[in-house]
C-alpha positions in Angstrom: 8.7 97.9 2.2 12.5 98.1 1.4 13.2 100.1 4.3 12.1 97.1 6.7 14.9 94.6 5.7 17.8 95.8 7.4 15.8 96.1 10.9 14.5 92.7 10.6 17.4 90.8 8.8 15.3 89.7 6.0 15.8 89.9 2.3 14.0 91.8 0.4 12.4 89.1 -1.9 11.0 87.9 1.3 9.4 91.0 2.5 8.0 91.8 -1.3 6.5 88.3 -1.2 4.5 88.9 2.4 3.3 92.0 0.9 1.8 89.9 -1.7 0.2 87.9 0.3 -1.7 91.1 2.0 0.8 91.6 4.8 1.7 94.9 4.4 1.7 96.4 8.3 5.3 96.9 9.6 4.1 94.8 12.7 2.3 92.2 10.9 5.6 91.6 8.9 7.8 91.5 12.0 5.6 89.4 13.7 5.6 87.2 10.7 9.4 86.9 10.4 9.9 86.7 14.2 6.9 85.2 15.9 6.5 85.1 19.7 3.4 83.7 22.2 3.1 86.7 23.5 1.1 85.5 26.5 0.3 88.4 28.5 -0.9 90.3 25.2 -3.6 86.2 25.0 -4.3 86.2 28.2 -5.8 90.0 28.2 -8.3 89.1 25.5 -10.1 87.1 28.0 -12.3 89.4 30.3 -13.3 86.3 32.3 -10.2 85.0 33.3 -10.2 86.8 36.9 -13.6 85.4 38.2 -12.5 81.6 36.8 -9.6 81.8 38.7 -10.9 83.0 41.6 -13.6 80.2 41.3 -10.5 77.8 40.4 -9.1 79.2 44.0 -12.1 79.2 46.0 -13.0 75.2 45.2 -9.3 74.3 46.0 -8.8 76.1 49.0 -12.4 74.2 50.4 -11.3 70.8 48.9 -14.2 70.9 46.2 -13.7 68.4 43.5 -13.4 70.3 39.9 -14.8 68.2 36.9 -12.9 68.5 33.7 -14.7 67.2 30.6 -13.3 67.8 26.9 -14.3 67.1 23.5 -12.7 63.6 22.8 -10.4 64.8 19.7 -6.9 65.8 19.7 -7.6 69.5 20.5 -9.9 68.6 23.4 -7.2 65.7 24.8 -4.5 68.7 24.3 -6.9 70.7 26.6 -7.7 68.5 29.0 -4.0 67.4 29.7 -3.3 71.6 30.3 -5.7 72.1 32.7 -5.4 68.8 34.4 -1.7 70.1 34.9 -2.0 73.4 36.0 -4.3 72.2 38.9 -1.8 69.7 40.0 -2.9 68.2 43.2 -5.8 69.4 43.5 -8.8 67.4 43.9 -10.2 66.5 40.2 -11.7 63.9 37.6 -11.3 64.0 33.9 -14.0 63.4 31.3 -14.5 63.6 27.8 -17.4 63.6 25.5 -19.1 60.2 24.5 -18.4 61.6 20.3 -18.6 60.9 17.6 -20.9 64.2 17.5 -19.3 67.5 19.3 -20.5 68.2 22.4 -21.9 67.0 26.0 -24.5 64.7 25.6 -27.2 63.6 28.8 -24.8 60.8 29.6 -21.7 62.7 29.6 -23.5 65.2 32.0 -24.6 62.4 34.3 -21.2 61.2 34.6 -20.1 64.6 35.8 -22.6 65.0 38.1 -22.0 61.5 39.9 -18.9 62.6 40.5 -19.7 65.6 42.8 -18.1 68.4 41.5 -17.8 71.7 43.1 -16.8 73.7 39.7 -17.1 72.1 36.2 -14.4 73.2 33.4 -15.4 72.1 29.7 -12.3 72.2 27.3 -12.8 72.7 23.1 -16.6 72.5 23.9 -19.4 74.1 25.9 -20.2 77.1 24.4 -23.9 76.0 23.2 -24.2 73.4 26.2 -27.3 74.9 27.1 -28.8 71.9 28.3 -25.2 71.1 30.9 -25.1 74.5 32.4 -28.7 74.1 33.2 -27.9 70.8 34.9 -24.9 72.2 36.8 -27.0 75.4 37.9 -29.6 73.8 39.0 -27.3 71.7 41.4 -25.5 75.2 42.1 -22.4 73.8 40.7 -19.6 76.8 39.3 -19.3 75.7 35.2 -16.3 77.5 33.2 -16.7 77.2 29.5 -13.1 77.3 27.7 -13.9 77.0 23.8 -12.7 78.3 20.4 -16.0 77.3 18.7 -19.2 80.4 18.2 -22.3 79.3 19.9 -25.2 78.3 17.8 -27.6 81.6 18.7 -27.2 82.2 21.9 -24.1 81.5 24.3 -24.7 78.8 27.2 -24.7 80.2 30.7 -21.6 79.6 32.4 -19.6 81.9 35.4 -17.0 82.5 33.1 -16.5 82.2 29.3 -12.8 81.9 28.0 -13.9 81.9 24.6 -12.0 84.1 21.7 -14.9 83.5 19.4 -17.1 85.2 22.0 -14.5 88.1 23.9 -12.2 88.3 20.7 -13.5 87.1 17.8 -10.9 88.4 15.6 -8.6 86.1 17.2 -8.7 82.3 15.9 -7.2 80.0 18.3 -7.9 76.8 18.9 -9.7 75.2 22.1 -5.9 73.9 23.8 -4.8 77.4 23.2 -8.2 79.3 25.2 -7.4 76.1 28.2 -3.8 76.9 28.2 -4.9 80.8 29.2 -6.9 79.4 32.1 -4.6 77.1 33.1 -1.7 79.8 32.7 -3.9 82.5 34.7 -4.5 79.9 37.3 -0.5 79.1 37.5 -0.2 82.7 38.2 -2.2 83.3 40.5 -0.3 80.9 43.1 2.8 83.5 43.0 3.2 85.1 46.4 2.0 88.9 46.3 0.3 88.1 42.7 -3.3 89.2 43.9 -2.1 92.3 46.5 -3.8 95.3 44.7 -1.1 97.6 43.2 -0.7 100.7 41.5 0.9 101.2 38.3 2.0 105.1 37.5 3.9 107.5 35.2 3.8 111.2 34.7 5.0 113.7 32.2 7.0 116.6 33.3 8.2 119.8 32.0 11.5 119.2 32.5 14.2 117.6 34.2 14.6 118.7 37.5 12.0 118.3 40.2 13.0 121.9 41.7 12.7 123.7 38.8 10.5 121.9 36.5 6.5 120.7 37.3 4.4 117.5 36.5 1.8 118.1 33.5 -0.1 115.0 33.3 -0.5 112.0 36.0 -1.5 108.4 34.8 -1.8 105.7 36.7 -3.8 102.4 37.0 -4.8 100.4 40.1 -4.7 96.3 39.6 -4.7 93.0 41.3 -3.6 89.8 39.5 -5.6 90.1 36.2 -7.7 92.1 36.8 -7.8 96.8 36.5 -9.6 97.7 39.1 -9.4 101.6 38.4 -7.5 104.3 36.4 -6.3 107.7 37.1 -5.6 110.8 34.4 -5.3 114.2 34.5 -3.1 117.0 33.3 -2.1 119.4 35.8 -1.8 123.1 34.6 1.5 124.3 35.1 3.0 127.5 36.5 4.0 128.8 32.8 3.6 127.8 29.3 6.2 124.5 28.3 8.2 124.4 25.7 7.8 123.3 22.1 10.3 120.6 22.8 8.6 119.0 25.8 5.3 119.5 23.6 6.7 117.5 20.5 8.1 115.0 23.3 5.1 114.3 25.4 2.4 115.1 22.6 0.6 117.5 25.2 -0.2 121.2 24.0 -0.5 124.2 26.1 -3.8 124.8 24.7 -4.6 121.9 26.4 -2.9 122.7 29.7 -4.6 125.7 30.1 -8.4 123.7 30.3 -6.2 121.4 32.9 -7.3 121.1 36.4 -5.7 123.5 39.0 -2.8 122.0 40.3 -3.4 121.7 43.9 -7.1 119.9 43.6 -5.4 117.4 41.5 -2.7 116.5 43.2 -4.6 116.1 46.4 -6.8 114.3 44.8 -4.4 111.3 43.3 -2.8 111.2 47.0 -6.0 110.4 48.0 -6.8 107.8 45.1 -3.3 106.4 46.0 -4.0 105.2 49.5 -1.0 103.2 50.9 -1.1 101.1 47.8 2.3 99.9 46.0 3.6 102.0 43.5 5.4 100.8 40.4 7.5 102.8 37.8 9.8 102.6 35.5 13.0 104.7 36.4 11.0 105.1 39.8 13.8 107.6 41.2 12.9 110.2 38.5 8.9 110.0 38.8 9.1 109.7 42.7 11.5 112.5 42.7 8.8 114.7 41.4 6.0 113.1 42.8 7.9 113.5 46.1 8.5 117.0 45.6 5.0 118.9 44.7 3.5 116.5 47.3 5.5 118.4 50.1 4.8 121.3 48.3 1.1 121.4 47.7 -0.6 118.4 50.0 2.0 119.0 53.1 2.9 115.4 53.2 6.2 113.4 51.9 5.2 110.5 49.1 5.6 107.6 51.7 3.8 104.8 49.5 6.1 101.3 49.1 7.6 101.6 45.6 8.5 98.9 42.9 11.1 99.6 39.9 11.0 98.0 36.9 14.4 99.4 35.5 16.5 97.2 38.2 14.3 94.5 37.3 14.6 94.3 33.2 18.5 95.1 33.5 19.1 91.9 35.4 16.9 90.1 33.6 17.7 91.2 30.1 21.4 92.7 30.5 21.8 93.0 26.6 18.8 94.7 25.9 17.8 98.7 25.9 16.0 99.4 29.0 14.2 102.3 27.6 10.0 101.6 28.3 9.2 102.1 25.0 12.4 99.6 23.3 11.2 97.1 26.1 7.5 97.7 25.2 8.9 96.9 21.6 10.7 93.8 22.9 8.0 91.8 24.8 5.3 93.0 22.2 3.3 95.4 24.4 0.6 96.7 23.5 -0.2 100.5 24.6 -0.9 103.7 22.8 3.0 106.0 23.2 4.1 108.1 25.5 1.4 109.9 27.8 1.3 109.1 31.2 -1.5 106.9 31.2 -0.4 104.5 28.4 3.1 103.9 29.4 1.6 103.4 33.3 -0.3 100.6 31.6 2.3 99.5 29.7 4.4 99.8 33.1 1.8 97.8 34.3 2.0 94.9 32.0 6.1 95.0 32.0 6.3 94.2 35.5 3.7 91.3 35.2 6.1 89.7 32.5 9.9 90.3 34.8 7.8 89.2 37.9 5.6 86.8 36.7 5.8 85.3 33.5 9.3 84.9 33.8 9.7 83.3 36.7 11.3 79.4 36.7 8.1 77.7 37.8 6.1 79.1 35.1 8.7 79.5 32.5 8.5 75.3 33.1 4.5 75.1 32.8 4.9 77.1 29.5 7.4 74.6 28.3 5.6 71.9 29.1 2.0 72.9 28.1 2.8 75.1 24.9 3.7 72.6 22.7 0.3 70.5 23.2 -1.7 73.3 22.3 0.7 73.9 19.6 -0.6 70.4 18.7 -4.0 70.8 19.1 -4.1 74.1 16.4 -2.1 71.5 14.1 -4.9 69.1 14.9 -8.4 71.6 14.3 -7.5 73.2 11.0 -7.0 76.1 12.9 -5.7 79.1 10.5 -1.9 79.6 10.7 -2.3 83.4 11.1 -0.7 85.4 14.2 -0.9 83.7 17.5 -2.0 80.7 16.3 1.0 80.4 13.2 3.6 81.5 16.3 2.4 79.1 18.9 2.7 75.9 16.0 6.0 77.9 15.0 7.7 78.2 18.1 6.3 75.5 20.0 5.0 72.6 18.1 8.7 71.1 17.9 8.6 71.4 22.1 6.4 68.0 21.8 9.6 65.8 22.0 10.4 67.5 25.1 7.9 66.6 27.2 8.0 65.3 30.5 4.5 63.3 30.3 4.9 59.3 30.1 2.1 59.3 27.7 3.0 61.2 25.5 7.0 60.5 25.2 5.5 56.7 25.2 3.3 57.7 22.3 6.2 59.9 20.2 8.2 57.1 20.3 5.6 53.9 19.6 4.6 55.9 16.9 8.1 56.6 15.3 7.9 59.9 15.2 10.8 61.6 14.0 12.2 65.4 14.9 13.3 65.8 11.2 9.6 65.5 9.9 7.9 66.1 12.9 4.8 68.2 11.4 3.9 65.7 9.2 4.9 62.7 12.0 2.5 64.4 14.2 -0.3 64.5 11.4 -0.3 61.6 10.1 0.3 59.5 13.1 0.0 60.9 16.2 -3.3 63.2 15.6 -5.0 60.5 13.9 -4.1 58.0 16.8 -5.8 59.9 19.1 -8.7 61.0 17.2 -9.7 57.3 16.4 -11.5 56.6 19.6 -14.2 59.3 19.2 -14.2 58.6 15.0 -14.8 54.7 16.1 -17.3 55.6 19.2 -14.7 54.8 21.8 -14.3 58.4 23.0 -12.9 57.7 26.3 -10.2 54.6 25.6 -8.3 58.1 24.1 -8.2 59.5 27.7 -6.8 56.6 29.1 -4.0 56.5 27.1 -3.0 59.9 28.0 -3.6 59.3 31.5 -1.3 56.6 31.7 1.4 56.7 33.7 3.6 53.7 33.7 4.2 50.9 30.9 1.7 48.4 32.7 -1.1 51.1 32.4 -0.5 52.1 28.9 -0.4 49.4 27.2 -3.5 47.8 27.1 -5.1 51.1 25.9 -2.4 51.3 23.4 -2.9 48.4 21.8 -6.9 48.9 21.6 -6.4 52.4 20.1 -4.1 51.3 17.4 -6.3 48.3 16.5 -9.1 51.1 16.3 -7.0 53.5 13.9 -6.3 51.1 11.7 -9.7 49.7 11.4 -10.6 53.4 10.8 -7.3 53.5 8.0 -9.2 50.3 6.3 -12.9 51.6 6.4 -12.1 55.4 5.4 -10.3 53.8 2.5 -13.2 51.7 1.4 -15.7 54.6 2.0 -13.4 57.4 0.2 -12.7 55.7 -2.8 -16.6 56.0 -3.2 -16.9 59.3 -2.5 -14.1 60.1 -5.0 -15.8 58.2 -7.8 -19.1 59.6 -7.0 -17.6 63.2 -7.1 -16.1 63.1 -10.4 -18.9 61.1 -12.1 -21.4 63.8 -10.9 -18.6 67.0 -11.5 -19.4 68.0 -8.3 -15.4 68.7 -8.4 -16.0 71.4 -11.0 -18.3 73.6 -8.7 -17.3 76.3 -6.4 -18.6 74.0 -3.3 -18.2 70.4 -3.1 -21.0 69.5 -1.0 -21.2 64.8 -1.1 -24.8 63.0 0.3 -22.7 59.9 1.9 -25.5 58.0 3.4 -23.1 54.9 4.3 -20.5 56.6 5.8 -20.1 56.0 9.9 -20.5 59.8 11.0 -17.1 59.5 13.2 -15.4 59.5 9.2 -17.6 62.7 8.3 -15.1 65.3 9.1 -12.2 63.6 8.0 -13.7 62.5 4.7 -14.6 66.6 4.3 -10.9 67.4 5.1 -9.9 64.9 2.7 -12.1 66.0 0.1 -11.5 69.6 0.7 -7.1 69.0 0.4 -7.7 66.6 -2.6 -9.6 69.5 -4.7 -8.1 72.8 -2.6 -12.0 73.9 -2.2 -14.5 74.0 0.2 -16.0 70.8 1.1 -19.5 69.4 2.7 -20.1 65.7 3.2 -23.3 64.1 4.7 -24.3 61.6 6.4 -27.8 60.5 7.5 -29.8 59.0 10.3 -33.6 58.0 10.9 -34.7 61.8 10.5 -32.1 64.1 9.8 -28.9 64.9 7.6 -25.8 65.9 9.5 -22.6 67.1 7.6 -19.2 68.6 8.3 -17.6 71.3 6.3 -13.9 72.3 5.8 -13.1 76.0 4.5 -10.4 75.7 2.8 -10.1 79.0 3.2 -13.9 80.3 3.2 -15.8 80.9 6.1 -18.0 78.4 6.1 -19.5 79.3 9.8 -21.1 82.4 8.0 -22.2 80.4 4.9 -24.4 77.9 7.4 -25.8 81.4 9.4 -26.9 82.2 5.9 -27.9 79.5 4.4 -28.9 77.1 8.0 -32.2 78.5 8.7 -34.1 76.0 11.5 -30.6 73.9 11.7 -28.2 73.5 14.4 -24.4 74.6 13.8 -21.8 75.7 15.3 -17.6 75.4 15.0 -15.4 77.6 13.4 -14.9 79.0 10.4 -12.6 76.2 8.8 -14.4 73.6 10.7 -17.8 73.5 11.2 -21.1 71.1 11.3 -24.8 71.3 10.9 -27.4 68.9 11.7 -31.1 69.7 9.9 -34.1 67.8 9.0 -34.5 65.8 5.9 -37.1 67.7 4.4 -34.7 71.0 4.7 -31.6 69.5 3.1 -32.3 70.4 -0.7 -33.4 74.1 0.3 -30.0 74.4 2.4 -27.9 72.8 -0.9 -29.4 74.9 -3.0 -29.1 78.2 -0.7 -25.3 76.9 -0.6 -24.9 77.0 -4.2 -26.9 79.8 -4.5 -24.4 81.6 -1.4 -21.4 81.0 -3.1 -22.0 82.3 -6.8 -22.6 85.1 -4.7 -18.8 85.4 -3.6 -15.8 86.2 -5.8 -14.5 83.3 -8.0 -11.6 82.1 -6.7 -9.3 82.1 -9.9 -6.8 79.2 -10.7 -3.8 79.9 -8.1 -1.3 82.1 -9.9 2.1 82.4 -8.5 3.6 84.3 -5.9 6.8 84.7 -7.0 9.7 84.0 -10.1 11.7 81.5 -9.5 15.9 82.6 -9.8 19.1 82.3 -9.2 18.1 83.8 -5.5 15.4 81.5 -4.5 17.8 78.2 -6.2 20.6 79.5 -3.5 18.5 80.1 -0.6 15.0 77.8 -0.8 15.7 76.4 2.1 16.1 79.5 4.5 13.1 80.9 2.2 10.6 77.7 3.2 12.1 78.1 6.8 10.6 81.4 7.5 8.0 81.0 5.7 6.4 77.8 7.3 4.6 76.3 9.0 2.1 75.9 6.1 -2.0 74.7 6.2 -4.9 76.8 6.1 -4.0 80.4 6.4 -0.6 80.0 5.5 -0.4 77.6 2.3 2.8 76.5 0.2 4.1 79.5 -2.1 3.8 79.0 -5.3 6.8 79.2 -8.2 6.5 80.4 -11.9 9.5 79.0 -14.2 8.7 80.7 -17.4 10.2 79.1 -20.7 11.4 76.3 -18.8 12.4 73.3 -20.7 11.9 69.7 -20.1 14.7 67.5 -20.3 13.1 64.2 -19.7 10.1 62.7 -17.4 10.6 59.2 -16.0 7.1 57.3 -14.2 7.9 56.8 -10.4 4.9 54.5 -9.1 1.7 57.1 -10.2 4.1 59.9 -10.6 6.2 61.6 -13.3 9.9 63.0 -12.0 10.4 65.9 -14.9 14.1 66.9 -14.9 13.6 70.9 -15.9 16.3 73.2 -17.2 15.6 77.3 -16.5 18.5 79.5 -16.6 21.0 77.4 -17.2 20.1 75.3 -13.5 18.6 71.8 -13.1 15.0 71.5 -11.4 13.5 67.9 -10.3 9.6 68.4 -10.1 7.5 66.0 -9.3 4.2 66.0 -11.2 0.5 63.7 -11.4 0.9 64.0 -15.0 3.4 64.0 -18.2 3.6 67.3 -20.3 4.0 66.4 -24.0 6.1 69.3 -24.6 9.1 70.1 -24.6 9.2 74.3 -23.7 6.8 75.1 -20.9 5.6 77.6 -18.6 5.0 76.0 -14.8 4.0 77.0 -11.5 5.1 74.6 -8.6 5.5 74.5 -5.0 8.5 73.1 -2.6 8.0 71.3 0.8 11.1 70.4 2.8 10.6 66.5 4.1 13.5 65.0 6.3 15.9 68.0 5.4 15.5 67.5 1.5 13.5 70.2 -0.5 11.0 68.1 -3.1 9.4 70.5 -5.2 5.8 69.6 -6.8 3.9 70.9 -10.3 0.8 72.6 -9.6 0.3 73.7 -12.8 1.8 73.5 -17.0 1.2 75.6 -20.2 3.0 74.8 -23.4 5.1 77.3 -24.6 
C-alpha cells in the first residue's frame, strides 16, 4: 500500500490504518481520502429515473397537480424540501405521514386524494405502500416511490421506483439522497437539447493516419437524456495484420480480427444505424477523420452527421487538467471498462453529460442548495458512512449554513448552531427539533415550519415545536432512566443483543430510546413497545444487519427499514418465539471481541492528530472513532470533573489528558482511547485500561 502515498498526498500511517479497517482497493482508498458526489455515477443506479421524469414532465406541461407526501422525520422533511424545489412553480401540495409509525396510513391517503393530484411522489417511504398505490391506481393517478427502505415481501406498485434498496442494493443511501436523484434528473431535464437523441462514438485504429492506416473496432451508443436507447460494436477486419504495438494499445488481437466482419457490410451498416443523429467524440477531428475517410471509400458518401467535441469543451472548462479521456475519466470518477471503442464511447457519453449538464450555473446552484439537506438527512437515519453516503455528509453536510431557505437559516440560527461544531449542533439540536412532531404525534406542525417563509409565518410553529421537543427531552429522560435500570438489573447489557419489553414507553420514543440504548452499550439494540394486540419494536444495528436478522427470525411479522434501522410489528403470542429466534440468530454470528486498537499512538499521531481525525471523519455507524493503544503509559494523577475522571498520562516522554468514566488504581497502565475534535480542540476519551 506504500506505493499509493505519494499519488494521493497521504502519509503512510494513514493508508496502513485504512487497510486495517478492510479498505485495501486503490479506489476505495482514494475515494476515501478524497471523496466526491459523483452524481452522474448516483443518478445511473436508478433505472427508473427516465419514465419519472418524463411523468414529472408530462403532468407539468398539462397543469396537473403533483402530490408530495414524506415520512415526517428529518430524512423525509430533507426530502420533501428537494423535490418541492426542483419542481419550482409547478403546480404542487406537500404532505407528510400522520407518524409516529413509518408509513402512509388511510388518512394520509385521503388527504392526498382530496387534493387531486395528477402524479403522487412519496419521499423516505412508499416502498411497501401497497394499500396507497392501490388507491392512486385505481383513480388512475401516476405514483413515484423514492425510498432507501427494502419492501416487506413484495415491492408496492408504483410507475417508477427510485429505490437503491431495490435497483442497487449494495448502495446505502438514505431516502433525501434517492429524492435528490429525482429531483436532480428532473432539473436536468429542463436544459435545452437535454432530451434530443444523440450518439456517443469512438473507434480504434491501426494507426495514425486516416490514408494509410484503417479503423478495427467501432463503438458507439445512441442516448437521450437518461436514458441508452441502443449500442453499436464491431471490429472491422483490416486489410493486413496490425502491429504488436497497436495490439498491446487497444487490447485487440489479430486472431480476433480475422473472425471480424468484412469491412464493407459493417461500415454500411453503422452509417445506417447512425441516421442523421449527433455525433459526439472526444478529439472528434481524429475519429471523424477516419470515419470520414473509409465512408467515401466504401459506402460512397461523405460523413455529413452534426458533430460535438468534448476536448474543446473540458479544456475550457478545466484548463489545469489533462484532457486525455482516460485522466478525465479518472478525474470525474467515471465508471467504464479501458480503452475499446465501446467503453470509452460510453464513457464519452457520460463526460459530455457532466461539461454540458452537470456543470452548468443553474444546476451547479440546485446542487448547492439541495446537497447539503440530504447530507442532513443521512446524518439524521443512521445511515452508514461508507462511499456515497460518507462523501455526501463529508463534502456537503457543512453547505447547511449556506442555504438560501428562510426556514432553515431561521432554524440554524434559533437553534445556535455553530459552524465550529456543526455535526454535533445539527444532532443534537436541529435533527431532534424536527423529529419531535412525529415522536409527539404532531407529524405535520414539522412541515410547517419548513414551509415557512417569512418571520410572521414561522413563528408560531416554532414556538409549538420547541415546546414539543422539550416535552419529548423531559419524558425520554423519565422513560430512559428506566430502561437503563431495567437493563442492567436483568444483564441484558451482557448479551450479544439487547432486546428491552418497554410497555410504558409512547411509541414516537421507540426508536430513539433503541438508538440510545444501542450508543450507550456499542451493541445492537431492540426496544418494545405494546398496544391492545401486538408488540412493535425498533432496532439499531450498531453495525449488524438487523434487516436480515427480522427476515430470519420475523416469520408472520411486518418489517421493513434498513439494515441499521429497522422495525417490526407482530402479535403478542409471537413475541417470545421471535426473542428467542433472536438470541438464538445471533450466537449464530461471530462474537464481536472487545474493540482492540487500530493503531499505536507516537510521536507522529501527537504532531499531526488533528489532520489525522480530519481525513478520517465524519464518524457514526460505518465509520466509527479510531481507536489508540498507549502501551506502559503512566498515570500522573486523575482529578473528578463532575461524573468524570481527567487522567494526566505520560508515554514517551509527552503529556496526554484523557478523559475517563472511571479511576485506574494504578499507576503503569496499558490503554486504548479515542479522540474527537469539539470546537477546534482535540479531547481524547479512555475506552479501555489494563494494569501493567
Amino acid at each position: 500500500m506504500k506505493y499509493l502515498s505519494p499519488e494521493l498526498n497521504a502519509d503512510p500511517r494513514i493508508v496502513e490504518f485504512l487497510s486495517a479497517r478492510g479498505i485495501t482497493a486503490e479506489d476505495e482508498i482514494r475515494d476515501f481520502i478524497r471523496p466526491e458526489v459523483n452524481i452522474p455515477e448516483l443518478l445511473a443506479k436508478f433505472p427508473d429515473l427516465s419514465k419519472a421524469v418524463g411523468i414529472l414532465k408530462n403532468s407539468v406541461k398539462s397543469g396537473g397537480r403533483i402530490a408530495l407526501i414524506g415520512d415526517s422525520d428529518a430524512d423525509g422533511l430533507c426530502s420533501l424540501m428537494i423535490l418541492d424545489d426542483a419542481l419550482g412553480s409547478a403546480e404542487k401540495s406537500l404532505f407528510v405521514c400522520g407518524g409516529p409509525s413509518h408509513g402512509i396510513s388511510p388518512a394520509d391517503i385521503e388527504a392526498v386524494l382530496e387534493s387531486k393530484p395528477a402524479v403522487v411522489i412519496s419521499a423516505d417511504v412508499g416502498i411497501s405502500e401497497h394499500r396507497a398505490a392501490r388507491a392512486f391506481r385505481e383513480r388512475g393517478i401516476k405514483f413515484i416511490i423514492t425510498d432507501h427502505h427494502y419492501p416487506s415481501g413484495e415491492a408496492a406498485q408504483a410507475d417508477a421506483v427510485i429505490d437503491s434498496c431495490v435497483s442497487h442494493p449494495e448502495t446505502e443511501i438514505a431516502g433525501c439522497a434517492a429524492a435528490f436523484c429525482l429531483a436532480a434528473a428532473y432539473k436536468l431535464s429542463l436544459n435545452d437539447d437535454f432530451e434530443k437523441v444523440k450518439i456517443a462514438c469512438d473507434i480504434e485504429t491501426s494507426g495514425l493516419s486516416p490514408s494509410r492506416d484503417e479503423i478495427i473496432e467501432i463503438g458507439a451508443v445512441r442516448f437521450s437524456g437518461f436514458k441508452v436507447i441502443d449500442r453499436f460494436s464491431s471490429l472491422l477486419k483490416p486489410s493486413d495484420r496490425i502491429s504488436s504495438e497497436i495490439s498491446a494499445l487497444t487490447g485487440i488481437s489479430n486472431i480476433e480480427l480475422e473472425g471480424a466482419p468484412e469491412r464493407v457490410e459493417t461500415l454500411r451498416r453503422f452509417r445506417q444505424w447512425i441516421g442523421n443523429d449527433t455525433l459526439i467524440f472526444h478529439n472528434a477531428p481524429f475519429d471523424t477523420s477516419f470515419i470520414d475517410a473509409e465512408f467515401r471509400k466504401y459506402t460512397g458518401g461523405a460523413l455529413v452527421n452534426n458533430v460535438i467535441d468534448t476536448l474543446p469543451i473540458s479544456r475550457s472548462a478545466l484548463p489545469s487538467q489533462s484532457h486525455k479521456l482516460e485522466n478525465l475519466k479518472d478525474h470525474f470518477g467515471i465508471t467504464a471498462d479501458a480503452h475499446r471503442a465501446l467503453p470509452d464511447a460510453e464513457t464519452a457519453r457520460k463526460l459530455y453529460m457532466i461539461l454540458e449538464h452537470f456543470r452548468t450555473p443553474a444546476f451547479k446552484v440546485f446542487a448547492e442548495q439541495n446537497l447539503p439537506l440530504a447530507a442532513l438527512g443521512t446524518v439524521s437515519d443512521n445511515i452508514a458512512l461508507k462511499g456515497i453516503s460518507r462523501a455526501l455528509v463529508k463534502k456537503h453536510l457543512d453547505g447547511i449554513l449556506k442555504i438560501r431557505r428562510y426556514s432553515i437559516r431561521s432554524l440554524i440560527k434559533k437553534l445556535g448552531i455553530e459552524r465550529e461544531s456543526l455535526k454535533q449542533d445539527l444532532s443534537t439540536k436541529l435533527i431532534p427539533f424536527l423529529n419531535a412532531p412525529k415522536r409527539m404525534g404532531e407529524a405535520p406542525l414539522a412541515l410547517e415550519v419548513l414551509k415557512a417563509d417569512s418571520k410572521k409565518t414561522l413563528s408560531a410553529a416554532f414556538e409549538r415545536v420547541k415546546e414539543l421537543n422539550e416535552k419529548r427531552q423531559r419524558e425520554m429522560k423519565q422513560h430512559f432512566d428506566g430502561i437503563l435500570k431495567l437493563i442492567r438489573d436483568k444483564g441484558l447489557d451482557r448479551k450479544a443483543l439487547i432486546m428491552v419489553k418497554a410497555e410504558n414507553l409512547p411509541p414516537g420514543l421507540r426508536g430513539p430510546a433503541a438508538s440510545k440504548v444501542s450508543r450507550i452499550f456499542a451493541k445492537p439494540a431492540i426496544v418494545f413497545t405494546a398496544s391492545a394486540n401486538s408488540w412493535t419494536a425498533s432496532a439499531r444495528g450498531a453495525g449488524r444487519d438487523m434487516l436480515e436478522m427480522f427476515s430470519k427470525c420475523g416469520a408472520g411479522a411486518e418489517y421493513g427499514g434498513h439494515p441499521g434501522a429497522c422495525g417490526i410489528r407482530m402479535k403478542k403470542e409471537h413475541l417470545q418465539k421471535f426473542m428467542d429466534d433472536c438470541e438464538t440468530y445471533f450466537a449464530g454470528l461471530s462474537v464481536k471481541e472487545a474493540p482492540a486498537a487500530d493503531i499505536a499512538w507516537d510521536g507522529w499521531l501527537d504532531k499531526n492528530i488533528k489532520s489525522f481525525l480530519d481525513i478520517l471523519e465524519p464518524f457514526g455507524n460505518g465509520n466509527p472513532l479510531p481507536l489508540f493503544a498507549a502501551v506502559g503509559a503512566e498515570c500522573l494523577s486523575a482529578s473528578q470533573k463532575g461524573d468524570k475522571f481527567l487522567l494526566r498520562l505520560k508515554k514517551n516522554g509527552k503529556l496526554l489528558n484523557i478523559v475517563s468514566g472511571e479511576k485506574p488504581d494504578c499507576a503503569v497502565m496499558d490503554v486504548i482511547f479515542t479522540a474527537l475534535e469539539r470546537k477546534k480542540k482535540i479531547i481524547f476519551f479512555l475506552k479501555s485500561w489494563k494494569k501493567k
